[in-house]
C-alpha positions as CSV (number, residue, x, y, z in Angstrom):
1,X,121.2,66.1,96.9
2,X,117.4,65.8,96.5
3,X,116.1,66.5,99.5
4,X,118.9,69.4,99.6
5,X,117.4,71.1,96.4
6,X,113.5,70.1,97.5
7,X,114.3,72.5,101.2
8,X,115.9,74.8,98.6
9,X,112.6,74.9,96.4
10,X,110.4,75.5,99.6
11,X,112.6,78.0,101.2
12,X,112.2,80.3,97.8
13,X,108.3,79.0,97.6
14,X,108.0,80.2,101.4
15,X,109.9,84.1,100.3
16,X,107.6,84.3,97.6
17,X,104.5,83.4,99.3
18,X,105.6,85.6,102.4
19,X,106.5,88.7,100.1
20,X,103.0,88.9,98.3
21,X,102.2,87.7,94.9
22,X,100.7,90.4,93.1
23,X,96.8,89.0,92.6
24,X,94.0,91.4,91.5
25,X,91.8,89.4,94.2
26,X,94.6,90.5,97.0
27,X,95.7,93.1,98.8
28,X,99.2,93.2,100.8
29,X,99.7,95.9,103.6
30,X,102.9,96.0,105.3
31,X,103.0,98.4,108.2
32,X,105.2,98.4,111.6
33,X,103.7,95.1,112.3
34,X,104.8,93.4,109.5
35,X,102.8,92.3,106.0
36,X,98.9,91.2,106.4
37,X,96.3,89.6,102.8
38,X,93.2,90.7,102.1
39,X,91.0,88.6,99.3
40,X,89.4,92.1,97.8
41,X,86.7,92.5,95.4
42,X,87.5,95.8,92.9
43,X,85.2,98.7,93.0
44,X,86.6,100.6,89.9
45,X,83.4,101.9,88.1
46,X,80.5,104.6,89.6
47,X,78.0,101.7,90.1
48,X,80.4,99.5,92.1
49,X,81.9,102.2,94.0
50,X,78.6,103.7,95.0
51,X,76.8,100.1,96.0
52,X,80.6,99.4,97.6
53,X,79.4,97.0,100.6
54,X,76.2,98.1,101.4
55,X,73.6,95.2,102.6
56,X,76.1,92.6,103.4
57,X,75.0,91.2,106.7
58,X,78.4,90.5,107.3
59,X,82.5,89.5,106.2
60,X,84.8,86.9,106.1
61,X,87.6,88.6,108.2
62,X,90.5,88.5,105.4
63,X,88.2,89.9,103.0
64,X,87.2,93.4,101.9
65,X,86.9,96.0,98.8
66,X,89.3,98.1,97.2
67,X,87.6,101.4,95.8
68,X,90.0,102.3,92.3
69,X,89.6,105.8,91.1
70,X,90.1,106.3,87.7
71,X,92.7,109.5,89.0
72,X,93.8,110.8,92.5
73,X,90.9,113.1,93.8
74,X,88.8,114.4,96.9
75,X,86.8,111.3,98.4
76,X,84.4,110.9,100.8
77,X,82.1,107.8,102.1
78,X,79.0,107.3,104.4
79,X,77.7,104.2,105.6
80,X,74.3,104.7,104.3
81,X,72.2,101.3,104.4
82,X,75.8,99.3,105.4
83,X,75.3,96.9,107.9
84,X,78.5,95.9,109.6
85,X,81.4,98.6,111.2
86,X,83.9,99.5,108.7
87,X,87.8,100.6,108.7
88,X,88.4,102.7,106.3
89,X,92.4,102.9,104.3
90,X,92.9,105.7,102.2
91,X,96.2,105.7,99.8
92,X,97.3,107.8,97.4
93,X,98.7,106.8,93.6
94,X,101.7,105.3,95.3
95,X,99.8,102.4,97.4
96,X,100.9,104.9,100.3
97,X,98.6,105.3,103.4
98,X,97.4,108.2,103.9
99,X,95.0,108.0,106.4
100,X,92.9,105.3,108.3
101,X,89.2,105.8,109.5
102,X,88.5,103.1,112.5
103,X,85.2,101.5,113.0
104,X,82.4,103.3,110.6
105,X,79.1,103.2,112.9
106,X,77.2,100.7,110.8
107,X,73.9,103.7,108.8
108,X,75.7,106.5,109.7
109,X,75.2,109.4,106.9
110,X,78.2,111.3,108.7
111,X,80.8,111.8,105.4
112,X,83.7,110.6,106.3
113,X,86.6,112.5,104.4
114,X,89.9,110.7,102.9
115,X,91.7,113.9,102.1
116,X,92.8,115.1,98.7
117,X,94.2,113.1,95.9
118,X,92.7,109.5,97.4
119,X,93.1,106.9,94.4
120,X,92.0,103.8,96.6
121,X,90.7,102.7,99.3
122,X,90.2,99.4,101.3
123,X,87.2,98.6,103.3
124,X,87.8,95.9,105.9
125,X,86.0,94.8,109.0
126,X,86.1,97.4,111.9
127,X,88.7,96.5,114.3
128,X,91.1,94.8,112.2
129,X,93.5,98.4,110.9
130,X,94.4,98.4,115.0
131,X,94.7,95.0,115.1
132,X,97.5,94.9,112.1
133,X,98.9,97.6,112.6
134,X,97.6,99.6,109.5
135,X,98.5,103.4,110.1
136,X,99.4,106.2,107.7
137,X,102.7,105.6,106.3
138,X,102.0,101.7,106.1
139,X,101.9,100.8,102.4
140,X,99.6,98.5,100.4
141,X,100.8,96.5,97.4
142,X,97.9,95.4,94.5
143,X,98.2,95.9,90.6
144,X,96.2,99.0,90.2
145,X,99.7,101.0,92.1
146,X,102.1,99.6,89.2
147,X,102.3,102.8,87.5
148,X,102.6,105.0,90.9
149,X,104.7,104.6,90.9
150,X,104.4,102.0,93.6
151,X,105.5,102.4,97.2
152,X,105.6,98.9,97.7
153,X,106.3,97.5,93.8
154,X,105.0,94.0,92.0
């Protein structure tokens, strides 16, 4: 009877690990190639978002920043004095993907544009929205899409 109700206890510990604990230091995407964790810092004030990752020599590859606007608006970002390629995930209120820029060139003042009524984004290493699978349409699950409300809930 133990050991039956100790499998039990890691099968439901496994579900919830596997179906992404809402964290404010994570960020779940689940796209068409399943669900993928990022360890995020939050960029929720002017400061933060306009420093966002700039001088960082480099990244742990599960990490990145998520950009929180205070409402849905008209964004736009340049790689001015960052060092390492970016991707670029732009959701709406919802946690909703609404569009993915790949592999920022590393200075570039280009603006790159997220469309209208952006309320956060995710910067991760350049490379890895292919690799996963992150595509418009994907969803992203983090605390800040609770009152959405959220594509992908808490």
């Amino acid at each position: 009877m133990r050991s039956c109700l100790a499998a039990l206890a890691l099968c439901v510990l496994g579900t919830a690990a596997q179906a992404g604990e809402c964290r404010d230091d994570s960020v779940w995407i689940k796209g068409p190639k399943g669900e993928t964790r990022f360890t995020v810092e939050i960029a929720d004030d002017v400061e933060e978002r306009a420093r966002g990752l700039m001088y960082r020599e480099s990244m742990p590859r599960g990490a990145g920043m998520l950009f929180v606007y205070e409402y849905p608006q008209t964004t736009a970002f340049w790689m001015k004095n960052t060092l390492i390629p970016l991707d670029m995930i732009f959701t709406d209120v919802t946690g909703k993907v609404t569009r993915v820029h790949h592999d920022a060139i590393p200075g570039d003042l280009t603006a790159i544009e997220g469309g209208d009524k952006v309320f956060a984004v995710l910067e991760i290493n350049g490379g890895l929205a292919k690799r996963y699978g992150i595509a418009p349409g994907s969803v992203m699950r983090h605390p800040v899409f609770a009152p959405g409300p959220a594509a992908w809930p808490c």
